[in-house]
C-alpha positions as CSV (number, residue, x, y, z in Angstrom):
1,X,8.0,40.2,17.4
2,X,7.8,36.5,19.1
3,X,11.2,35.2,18.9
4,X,9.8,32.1,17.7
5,X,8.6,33.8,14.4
6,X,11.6,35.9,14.1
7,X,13.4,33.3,13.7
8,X,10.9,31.3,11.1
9,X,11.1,34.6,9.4
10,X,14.9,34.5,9.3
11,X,15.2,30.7,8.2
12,X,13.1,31.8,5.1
13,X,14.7,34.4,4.1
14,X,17.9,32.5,4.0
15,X,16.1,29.5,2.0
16,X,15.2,32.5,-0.4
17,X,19.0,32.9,-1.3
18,X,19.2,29.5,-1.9
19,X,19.2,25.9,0.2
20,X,20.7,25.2,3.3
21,X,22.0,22.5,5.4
22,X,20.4,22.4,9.4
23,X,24.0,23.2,10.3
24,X,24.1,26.1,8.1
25,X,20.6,27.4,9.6
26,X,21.9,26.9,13.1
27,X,25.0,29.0,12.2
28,X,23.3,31.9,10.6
29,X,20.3,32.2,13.3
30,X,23.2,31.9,16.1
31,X,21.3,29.1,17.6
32,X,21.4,25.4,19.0
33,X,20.8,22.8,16.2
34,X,17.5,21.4,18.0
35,X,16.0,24.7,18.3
36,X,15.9,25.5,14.6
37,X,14.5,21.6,13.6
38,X,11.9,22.2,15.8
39,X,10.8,25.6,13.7
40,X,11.8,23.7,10.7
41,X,9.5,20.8,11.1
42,X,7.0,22.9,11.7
43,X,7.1,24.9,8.6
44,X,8.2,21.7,6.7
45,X,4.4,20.2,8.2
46,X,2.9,23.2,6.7
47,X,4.8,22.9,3.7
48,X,6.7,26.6,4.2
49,X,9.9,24.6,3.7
50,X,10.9,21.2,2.2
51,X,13.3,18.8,2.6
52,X,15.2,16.7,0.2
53,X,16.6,13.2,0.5
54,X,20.2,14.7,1.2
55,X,18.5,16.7,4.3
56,X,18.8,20.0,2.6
57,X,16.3,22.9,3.0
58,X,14.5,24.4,0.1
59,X,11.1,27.1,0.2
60,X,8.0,25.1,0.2
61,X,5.1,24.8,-1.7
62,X,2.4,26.9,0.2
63,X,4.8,29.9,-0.4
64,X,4.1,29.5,-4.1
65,X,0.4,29.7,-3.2
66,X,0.5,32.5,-0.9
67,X,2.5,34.7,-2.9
68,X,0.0,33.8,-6.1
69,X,-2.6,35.1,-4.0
70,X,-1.0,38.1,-2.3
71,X,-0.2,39.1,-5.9
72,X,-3.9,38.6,-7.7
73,X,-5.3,40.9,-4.4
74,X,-2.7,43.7,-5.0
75,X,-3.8,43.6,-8.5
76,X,-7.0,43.7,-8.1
77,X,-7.1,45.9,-5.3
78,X,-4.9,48.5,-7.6
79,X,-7.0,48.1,-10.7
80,X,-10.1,48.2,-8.8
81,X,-9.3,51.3,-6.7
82,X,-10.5,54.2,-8.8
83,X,-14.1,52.7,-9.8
84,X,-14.7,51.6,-6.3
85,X,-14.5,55.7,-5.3
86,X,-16.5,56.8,-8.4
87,X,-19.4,54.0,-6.9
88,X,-18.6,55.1,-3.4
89,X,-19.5,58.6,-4.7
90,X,-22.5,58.1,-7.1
91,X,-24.3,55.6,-4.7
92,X,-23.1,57.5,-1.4
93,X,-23.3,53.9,0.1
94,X,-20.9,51.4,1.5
95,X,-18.3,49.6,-0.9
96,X,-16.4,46.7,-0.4
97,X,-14.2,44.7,-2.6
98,X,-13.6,40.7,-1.7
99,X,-11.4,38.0,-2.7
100,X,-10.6,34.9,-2.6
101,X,-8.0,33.1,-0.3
102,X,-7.4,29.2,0.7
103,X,-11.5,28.4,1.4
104,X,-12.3,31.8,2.4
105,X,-13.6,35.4,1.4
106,X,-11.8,38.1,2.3
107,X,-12.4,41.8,2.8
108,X,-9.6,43.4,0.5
109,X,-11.1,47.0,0.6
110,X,-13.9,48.4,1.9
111,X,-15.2,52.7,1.3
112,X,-17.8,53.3,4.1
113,X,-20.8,55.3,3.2
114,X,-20.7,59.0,3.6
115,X,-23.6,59.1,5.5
116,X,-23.1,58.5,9.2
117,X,-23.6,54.8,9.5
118,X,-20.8,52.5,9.6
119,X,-20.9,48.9,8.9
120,X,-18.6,46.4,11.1
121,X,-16.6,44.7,8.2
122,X,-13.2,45.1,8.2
123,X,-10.4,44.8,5.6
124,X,-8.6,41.6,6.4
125,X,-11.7,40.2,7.7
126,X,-13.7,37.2,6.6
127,X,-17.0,37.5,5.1
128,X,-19.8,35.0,5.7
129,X,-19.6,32.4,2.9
130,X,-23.4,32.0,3.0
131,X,-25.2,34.9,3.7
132,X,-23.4,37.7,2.3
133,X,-23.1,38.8,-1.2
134,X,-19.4,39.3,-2.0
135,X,-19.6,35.4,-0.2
136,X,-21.8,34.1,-2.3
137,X,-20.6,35.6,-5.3
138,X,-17.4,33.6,-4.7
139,X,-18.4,30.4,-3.5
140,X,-20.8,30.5,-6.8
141,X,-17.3,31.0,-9.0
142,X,-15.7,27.8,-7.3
143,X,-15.3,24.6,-9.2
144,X,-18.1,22.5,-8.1
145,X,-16.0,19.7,-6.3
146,X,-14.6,22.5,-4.1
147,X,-18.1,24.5,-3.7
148,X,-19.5,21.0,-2.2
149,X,-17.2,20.7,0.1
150,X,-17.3,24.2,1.9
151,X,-21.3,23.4,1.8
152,X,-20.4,20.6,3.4
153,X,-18.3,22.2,5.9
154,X,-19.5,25.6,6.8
155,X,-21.6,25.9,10.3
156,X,-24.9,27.8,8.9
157,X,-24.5,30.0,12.0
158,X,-27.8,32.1,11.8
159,X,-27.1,35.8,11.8
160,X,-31.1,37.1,11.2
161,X,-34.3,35.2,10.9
162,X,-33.2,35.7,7.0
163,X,-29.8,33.3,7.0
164,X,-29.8,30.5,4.8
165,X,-28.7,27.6,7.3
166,X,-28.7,24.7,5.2
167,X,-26.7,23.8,2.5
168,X,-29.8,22.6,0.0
169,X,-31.5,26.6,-0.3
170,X,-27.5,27.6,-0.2
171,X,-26.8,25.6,-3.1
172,X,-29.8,26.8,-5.0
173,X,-29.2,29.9,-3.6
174,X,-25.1,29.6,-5.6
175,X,-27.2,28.6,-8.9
176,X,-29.3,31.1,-8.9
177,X,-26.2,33.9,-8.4
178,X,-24.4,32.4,-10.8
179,X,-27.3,32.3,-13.6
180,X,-28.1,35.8,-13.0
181,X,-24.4,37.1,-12.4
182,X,-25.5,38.8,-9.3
183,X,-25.9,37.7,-5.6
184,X,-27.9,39.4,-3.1
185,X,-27.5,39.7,0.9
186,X,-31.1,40.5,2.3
187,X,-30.7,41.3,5.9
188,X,-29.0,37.7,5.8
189,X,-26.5,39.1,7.9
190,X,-26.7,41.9,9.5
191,X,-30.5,42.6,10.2
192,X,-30.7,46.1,8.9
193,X,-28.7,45.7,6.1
194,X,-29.2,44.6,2.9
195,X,-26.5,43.7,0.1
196,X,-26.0,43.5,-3.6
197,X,-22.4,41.6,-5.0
198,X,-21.2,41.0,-8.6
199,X,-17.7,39.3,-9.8
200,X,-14.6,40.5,-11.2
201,X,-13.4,38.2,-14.2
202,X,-9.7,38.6,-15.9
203,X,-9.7,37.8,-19.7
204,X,-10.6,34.4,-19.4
205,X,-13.4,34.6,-17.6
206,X,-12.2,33.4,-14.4
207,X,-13.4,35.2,-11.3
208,X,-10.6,36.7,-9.1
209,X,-12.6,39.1,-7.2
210,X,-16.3,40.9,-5.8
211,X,-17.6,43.9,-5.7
212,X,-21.1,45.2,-3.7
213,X,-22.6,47.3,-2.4
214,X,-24.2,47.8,1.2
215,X,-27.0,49.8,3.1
216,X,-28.9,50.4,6.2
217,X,-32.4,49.6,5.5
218,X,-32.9,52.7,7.3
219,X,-31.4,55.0,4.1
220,X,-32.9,52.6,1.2
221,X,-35.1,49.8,1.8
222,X,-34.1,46.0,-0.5
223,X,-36.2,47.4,-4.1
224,X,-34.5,50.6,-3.6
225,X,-31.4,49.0,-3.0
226,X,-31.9,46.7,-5.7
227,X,-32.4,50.4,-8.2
228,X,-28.6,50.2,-7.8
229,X,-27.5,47.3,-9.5
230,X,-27.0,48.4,-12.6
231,X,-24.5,51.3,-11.3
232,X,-23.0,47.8,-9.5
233,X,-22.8,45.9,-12.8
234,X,-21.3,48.4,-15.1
235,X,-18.3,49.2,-11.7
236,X,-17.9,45.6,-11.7
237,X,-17.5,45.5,-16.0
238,X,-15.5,48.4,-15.7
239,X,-13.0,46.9,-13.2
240,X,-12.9,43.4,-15.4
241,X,-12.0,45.8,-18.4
242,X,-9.1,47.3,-16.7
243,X,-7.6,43.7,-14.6
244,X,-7.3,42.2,-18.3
């Protein structure tokens, strides 16, 4: 481990037991004064730590938020676990869970097909906001001040002749996937695969996760991918039951 972060690591740990002076940091990481404000400014920047008007350290903000998601993907991933192998097995095709975290989708789980092609998605990985369907699924669930501004933002980078790579057909695109409560990845990204997502909802209706499915076009083509969706659907009502 960098020293640097070592010692970030150590300065929040002892804000976790409680504030502390820059003196008392100093002491306890067994280092000069100006080496521990420089870390602390840093994290205080990024909102890791805060600082009140008598110059004492306290946890910041952005801890709050990681921790809140760290704790909805465990969840989910828990819940989700069992009915992501039953699909895995029915379908024989590739399976990968999603979530949300701070403007992007993340790969949370993934059960590769067990037929002998692999996909290149990782878990830990971002997924392409506009042409995949665990991104789109996502994107569609955000509130519609926040959706605009990642179509605003996003670099349309074309994958295949079949990427969406302009925010008007993505944003008719996030209707549509919304309307119908299903999105669809059709050799968007990868050229020889295509993709079927649906969402996860809690009790209240709020999405806090994807599901889909994924396969060569070289085992199914898109309508006989497509034949699958309502195996999808009832994984992805399944896994709402049980998260509530």
């Amino acid at each position: 481990m960098s020293q640097s972060l070592g010692r970030a690591l150590q300065i929040l740990k002892s804000l976790g037991e409680g504030e502390r002076s820059l003196d008392q940091l100093a002491t306890e990481l067994g280092v000069h004064k100006t080496t521990v404000l420089r870390l602390l400014r840093t994290m205080e920047a990024e909102r890791f730590v805060r600082r009140d008007a008598q110059h004492r350290y306290r946890l910041g903000s952005q801890l709050f938020a990681l921790a809140d998601v760290a704790r909805e993907q465990h969840v989910v991933r828990q819940v989700a676990a069992p009915h992501l192998r039953e699909l895995n097995q029915k379908t024989g095709q590739t399976v990968h869970l999603a979530a949300w975290e701070n403007g992007e989708v993340i790969y949370v789980d993934k059960l590769d097909s067990v037929r002998s092609v692999r996909m290149y998605s990782q878990v830990g990985v971002p997924a392409a906001l506009h042409c995949t369907a665990v991104g789109k699924v996502l994107l569609a669930a955000q509130p519609k001040r926040q959706q605009e501004a990642v179509l605003q933002t996003l670099d349309y980078k074309a994958y295949t002749p079949n990427t969406i790579t302009d925010a008007d057909r993505l944003r008719d695109e996030l209707q549509v996937t919304k309307e119908r409560g299903w999105a669809q990845d059709k050799a968007e990204h990868e050229s020889f695969i295509n993709c079927i997502g649906a969402p996860l909802s809690d009790s209240t209706g709020r999405v806090v996760g994807a599901v889909s499915l994924s396969v060569p076009d070289v085992l199914l083509n898109y309508d006989q991918v497509l034949e699958l969706l309502p195996d999808l659907l009832a994984t992805a009502e399944a896994i709402s039951a049980d998260y509530n």
